[in-house]
N, C-alpha and C positions, 0 to 999 in steps of 0.2 A: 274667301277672296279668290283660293285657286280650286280648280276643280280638275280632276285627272279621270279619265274615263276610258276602259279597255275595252278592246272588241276582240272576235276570232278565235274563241275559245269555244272548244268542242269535246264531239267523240270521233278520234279515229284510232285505226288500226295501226298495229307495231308497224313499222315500215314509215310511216306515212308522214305526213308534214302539215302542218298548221302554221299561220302567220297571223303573230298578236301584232295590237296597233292600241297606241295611246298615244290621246289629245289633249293636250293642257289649254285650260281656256280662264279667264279672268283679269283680275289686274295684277299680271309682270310684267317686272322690266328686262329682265331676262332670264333661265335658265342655265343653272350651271349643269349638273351632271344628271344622266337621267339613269334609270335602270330597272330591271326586273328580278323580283322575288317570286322565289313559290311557296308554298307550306302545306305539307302533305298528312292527313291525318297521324294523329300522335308523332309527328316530328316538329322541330324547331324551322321556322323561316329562315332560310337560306336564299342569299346573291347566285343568280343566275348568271344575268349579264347586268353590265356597263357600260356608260359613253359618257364620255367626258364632252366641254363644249368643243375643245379643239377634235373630237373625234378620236380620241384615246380608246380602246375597250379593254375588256377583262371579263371574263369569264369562269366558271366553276369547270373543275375539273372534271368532272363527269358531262359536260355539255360540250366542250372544246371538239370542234371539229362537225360539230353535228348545228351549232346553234350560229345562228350572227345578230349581232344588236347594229341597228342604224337608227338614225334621226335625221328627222328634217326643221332645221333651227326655222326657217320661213314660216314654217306650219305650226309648229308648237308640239310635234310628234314624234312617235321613237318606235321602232318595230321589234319585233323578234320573229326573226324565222326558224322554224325548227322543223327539223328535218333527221329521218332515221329516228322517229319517236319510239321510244320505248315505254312497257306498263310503269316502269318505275318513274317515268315524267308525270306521271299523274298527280294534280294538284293544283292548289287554287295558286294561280300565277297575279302578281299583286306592281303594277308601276310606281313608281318612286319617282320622282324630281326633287330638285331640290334646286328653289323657286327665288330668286329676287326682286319682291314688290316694287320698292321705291328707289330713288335713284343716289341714297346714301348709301354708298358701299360698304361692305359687312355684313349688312342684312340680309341673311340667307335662311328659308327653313324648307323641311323638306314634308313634302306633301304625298300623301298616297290613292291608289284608286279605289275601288270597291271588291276588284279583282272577280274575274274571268276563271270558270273552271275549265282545265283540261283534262281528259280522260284516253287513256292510250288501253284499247280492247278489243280484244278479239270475239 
């Protein structure tokens, strides 16, 4: 029913910056929190960023200061820009939503994309 689909994932060099983009399309009725994950060979998936619908975020500590999560509720999209990429960002970065179909309140599940690799190399 929901579909989440990531773009802007590359290779660049340490220094450099990349800006991922996901679009939720299907039937909702709205969107509550959106966010990104990454999972990096032999590690566990770990929270990147977040945004809440009011525009709350939250961030991992290793990314603070270098990363911003946005969204645009009109469009059904959420960004990540990153910036000051280091080799240790490298990894499949993965969008999250967490989606309310119908118009009975409660009903919320969360949905993910196919995920976008990034690769930070020299």
């Amino acid at each position: 029913q929901v579909q989440l689909v990531e773009s802007g994932g590359g290779l660049v060099q340490p220094g450099g910056s990349l800006r991922l983009s996901c679009a939720a399309s299907g039937i909702i009725f709205s969107i509550n929190a959106m966010g990104w994950y990454r999972q990096a060979p032999g590690k566990q998936r770990e929270l990147v960023a977040a945004i809440t619908n009011g525009g709350s975020t939250n961030y991992a500590d290793s990314v603070k200061g270098r990363f911003t999560i946005s969204r645009d509720n009109a469009k059904n999209t959420v960004h990540l820009q990153m910036n000051s990429l280091k080799p240790e960002d490298t990894a499949v970065y993965y969008c999250n939503a967490g989606v309310r179909t119908t118009v009975v309140a409660g009903l919320s599940y969360n949905y993910w994309g196919q995920g976008t690799q990034v690769t930070v190399s020299s």
